[in-house]
Backbone bond lengths (Angstrom), bond angles and torsions (degrees), N, CA, C in turn:
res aa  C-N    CA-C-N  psi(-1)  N-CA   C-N-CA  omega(-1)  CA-C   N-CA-C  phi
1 X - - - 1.434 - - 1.533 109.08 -
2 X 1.260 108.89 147.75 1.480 114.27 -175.74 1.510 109.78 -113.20
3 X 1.713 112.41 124.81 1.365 95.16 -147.43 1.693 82.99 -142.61
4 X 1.095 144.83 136.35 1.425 160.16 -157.16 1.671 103.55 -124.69
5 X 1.749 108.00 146.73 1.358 101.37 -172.28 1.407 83.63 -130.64
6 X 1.499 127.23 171.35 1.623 139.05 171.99 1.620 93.21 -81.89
7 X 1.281 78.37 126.02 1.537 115.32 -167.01 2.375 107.47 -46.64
8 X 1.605 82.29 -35.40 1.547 78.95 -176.56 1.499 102.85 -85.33
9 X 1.520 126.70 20.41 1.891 130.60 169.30 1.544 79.68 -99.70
10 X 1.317 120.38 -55.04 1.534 105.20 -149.86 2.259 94.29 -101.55
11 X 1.658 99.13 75.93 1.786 90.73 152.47 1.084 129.42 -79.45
12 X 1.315 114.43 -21.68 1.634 106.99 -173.97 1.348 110.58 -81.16
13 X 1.361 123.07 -16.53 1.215 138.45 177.85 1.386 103.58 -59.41
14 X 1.592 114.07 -64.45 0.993 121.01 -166.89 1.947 123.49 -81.21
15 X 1.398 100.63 -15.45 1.328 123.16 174.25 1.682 94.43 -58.70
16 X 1.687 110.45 -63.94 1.333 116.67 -146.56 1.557 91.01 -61.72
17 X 1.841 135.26 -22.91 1.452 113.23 -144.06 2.037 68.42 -92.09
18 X 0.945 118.66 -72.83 1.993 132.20 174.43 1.664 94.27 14.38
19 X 1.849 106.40 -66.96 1.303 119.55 -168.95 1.697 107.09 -61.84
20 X 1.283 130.05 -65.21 1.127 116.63 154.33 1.552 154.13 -21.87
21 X 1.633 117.87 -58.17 1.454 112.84 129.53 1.060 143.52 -41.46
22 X 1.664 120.00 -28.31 1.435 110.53 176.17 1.423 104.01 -104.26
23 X 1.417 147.92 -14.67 1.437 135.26 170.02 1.555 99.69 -84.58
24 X 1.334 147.24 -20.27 1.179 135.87 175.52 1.562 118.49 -84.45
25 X 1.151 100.91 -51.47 1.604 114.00 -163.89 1.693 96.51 -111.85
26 X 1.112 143.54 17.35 1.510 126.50 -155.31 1.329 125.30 -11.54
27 X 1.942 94.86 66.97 1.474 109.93 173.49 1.465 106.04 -121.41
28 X 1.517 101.32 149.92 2.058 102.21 179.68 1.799 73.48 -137.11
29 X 1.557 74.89 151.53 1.757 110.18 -170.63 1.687 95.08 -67.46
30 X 1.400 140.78 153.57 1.545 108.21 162.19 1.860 88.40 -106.42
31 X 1.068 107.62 17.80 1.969 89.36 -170.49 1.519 94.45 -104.13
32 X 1.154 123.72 171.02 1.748 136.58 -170.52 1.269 98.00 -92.05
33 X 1.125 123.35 147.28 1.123 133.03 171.19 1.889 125.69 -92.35
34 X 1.297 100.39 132.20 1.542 93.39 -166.51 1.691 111.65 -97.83
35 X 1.384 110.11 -55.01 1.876 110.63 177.56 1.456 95.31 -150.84
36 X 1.312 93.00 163.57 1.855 122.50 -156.55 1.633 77.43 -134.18
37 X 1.536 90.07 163.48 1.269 137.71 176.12 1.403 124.91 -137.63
38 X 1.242 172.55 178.04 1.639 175.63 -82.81 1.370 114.32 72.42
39 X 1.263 140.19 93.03 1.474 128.32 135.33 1.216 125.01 -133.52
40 X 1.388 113.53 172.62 1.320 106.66 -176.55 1.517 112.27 -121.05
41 X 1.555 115.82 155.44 1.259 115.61 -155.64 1.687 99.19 -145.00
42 X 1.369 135.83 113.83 1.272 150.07 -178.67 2.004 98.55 24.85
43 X 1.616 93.62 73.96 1.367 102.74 174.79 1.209 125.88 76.98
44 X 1.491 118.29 -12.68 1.099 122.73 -167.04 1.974 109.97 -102.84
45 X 1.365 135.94 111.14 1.315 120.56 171.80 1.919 120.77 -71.57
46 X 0.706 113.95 130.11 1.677 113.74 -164.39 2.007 85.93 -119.25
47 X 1.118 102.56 122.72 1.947 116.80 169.97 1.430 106.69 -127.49
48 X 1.099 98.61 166.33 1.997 102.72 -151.61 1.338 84.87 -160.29
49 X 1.136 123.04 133.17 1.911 131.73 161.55 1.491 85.17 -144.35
50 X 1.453 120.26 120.36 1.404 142.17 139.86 1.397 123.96 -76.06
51 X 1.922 118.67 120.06 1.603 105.36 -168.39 1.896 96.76 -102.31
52 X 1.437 81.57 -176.62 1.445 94.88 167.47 1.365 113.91 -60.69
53 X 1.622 121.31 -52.86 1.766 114.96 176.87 0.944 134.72 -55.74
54 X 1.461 118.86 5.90 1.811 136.85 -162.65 1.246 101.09 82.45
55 X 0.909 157.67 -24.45 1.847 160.80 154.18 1.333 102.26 -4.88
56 X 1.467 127.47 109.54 1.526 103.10 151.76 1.812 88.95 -122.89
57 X 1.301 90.34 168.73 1.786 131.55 -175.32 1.222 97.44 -109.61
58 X 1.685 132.37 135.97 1.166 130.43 146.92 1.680 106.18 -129.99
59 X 0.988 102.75 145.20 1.924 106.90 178.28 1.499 94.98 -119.77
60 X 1.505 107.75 134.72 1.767 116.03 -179.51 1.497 85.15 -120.21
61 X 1.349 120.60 128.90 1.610 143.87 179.90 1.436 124.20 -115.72
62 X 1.570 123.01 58.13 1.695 89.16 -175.33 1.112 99.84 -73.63
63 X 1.381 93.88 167.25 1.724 120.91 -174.72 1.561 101.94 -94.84
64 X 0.781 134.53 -25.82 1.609 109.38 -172.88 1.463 93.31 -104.12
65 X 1.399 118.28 164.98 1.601 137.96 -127.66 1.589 69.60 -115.65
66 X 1.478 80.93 132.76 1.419 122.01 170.21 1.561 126.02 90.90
67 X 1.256 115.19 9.75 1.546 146.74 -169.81 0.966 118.63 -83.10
68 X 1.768 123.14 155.87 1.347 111.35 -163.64 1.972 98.44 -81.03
69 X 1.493 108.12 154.70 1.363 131.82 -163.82 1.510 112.84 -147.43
70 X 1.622 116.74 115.33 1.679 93.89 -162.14 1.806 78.48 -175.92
71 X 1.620 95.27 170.43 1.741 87.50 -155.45 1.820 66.25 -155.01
72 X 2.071 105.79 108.96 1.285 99.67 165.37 1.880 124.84 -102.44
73 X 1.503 121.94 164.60 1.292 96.30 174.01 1.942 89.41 -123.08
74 X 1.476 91.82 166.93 1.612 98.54 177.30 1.790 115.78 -133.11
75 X 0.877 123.31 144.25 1.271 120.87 174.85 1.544 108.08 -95.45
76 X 1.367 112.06 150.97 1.501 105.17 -177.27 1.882 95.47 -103.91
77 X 1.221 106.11 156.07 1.443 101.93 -168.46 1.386 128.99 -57.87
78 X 1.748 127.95 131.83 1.348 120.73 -165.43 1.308 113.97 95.42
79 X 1.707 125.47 -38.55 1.046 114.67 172.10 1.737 138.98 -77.73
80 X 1.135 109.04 136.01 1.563 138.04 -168.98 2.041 95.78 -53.08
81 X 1.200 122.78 108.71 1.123 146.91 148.65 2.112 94.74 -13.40
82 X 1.553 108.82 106.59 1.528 104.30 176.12 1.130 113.44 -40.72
83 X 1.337 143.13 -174.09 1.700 154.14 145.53 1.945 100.22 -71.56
84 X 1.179 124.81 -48.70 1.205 108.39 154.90 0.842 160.75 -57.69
85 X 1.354 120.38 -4.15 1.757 136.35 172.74 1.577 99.74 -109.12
86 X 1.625 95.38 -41.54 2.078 92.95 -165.60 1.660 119.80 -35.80
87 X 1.415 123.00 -22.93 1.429 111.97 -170.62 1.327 94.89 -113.44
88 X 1.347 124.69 7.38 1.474 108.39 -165.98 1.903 102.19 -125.50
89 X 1.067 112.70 -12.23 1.502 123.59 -179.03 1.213 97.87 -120.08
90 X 1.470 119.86 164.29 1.553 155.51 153.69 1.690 102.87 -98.14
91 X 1.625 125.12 122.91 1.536 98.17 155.22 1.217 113.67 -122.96
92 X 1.346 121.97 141.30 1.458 132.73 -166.58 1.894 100.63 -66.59
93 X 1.040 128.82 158.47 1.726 128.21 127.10 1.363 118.71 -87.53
94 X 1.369 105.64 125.07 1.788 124.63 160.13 1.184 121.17 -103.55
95 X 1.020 134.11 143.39 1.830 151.77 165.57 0.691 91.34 -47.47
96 X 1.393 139.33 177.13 1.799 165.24 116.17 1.306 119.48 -151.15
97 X 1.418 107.80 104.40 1.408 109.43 168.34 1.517 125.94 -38.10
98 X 1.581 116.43 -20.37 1.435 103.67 -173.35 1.662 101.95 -114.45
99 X 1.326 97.03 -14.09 1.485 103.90 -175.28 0.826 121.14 -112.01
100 X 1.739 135.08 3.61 1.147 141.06 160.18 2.142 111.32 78.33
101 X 0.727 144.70 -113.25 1.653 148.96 -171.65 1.754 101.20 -116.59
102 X 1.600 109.88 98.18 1.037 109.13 -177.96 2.178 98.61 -104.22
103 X 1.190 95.32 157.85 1.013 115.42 -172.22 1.530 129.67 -139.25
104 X 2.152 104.36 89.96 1.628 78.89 -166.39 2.027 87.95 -151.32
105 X 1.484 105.03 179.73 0.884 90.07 -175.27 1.935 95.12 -151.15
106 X 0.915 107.37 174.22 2.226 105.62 -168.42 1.827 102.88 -127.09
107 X 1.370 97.85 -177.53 1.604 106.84 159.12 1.489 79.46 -164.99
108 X 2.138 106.12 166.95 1.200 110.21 -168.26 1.368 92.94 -112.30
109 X 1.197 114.06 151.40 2.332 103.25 -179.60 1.113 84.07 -93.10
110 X 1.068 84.62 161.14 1.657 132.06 178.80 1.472 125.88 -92.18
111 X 1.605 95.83 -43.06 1.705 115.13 172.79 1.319 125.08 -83.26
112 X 0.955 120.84 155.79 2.254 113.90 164.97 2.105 96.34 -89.46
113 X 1.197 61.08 143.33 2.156 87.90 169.62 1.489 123.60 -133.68
């Protein structure tokens, strides 16, 4: 089950994705953050920070060395591309039958976390 906490229960959650955007990309979110997510799933850590602008962040982590590592963002539908990603990302449109016109785009890290 996928289950989200208010963002000011989950800081470290949201610290760890903060630290990531800004040592990889020297990007900070400018929207507030509303609820986080963290679990892990057959090796894999999956993090989730949902903002106030519809913005969510997800970071996919495997843990054992040499694994896929990649930090995606999504637009929620209708919404306007931040001022912080716009010059630095491309975001695709995808179909989804349940989700209707998704809109998102990744980078892969570079660093361990």
């Amino acid at each position: 089950m996928f289950t989200t906490e208010p963002a000011s229960d989950a800081a470290d959650t949201v610290a760890y994705v903060h630290r990531i955007l800004k040592e990889e990309r020297d990007l900070v979110i400018g929207s507030r953050p509303l609820e986080a997510a963290s679990f892990e799933v057959d090796g894999v850590r999956w993090t989730y920070v949902f903002y106030e602008s519809g913005l969510s962040v997800n970071v996919l982590y495997t843990l054992a060395e040499g694994g896929k590592r990649a930090v995606g963002f999504k637009l929620s539908d209708g919404m306007d591309v931040p001022d912080e990603l716009a010059d630095r990302f491309k975001f695709a449109r995808q179909r989804s039958k349940l989700a209707g016109t998704i809109r998102g785009s990744f980078f892969v890290l570079k660093h361990e976390y």
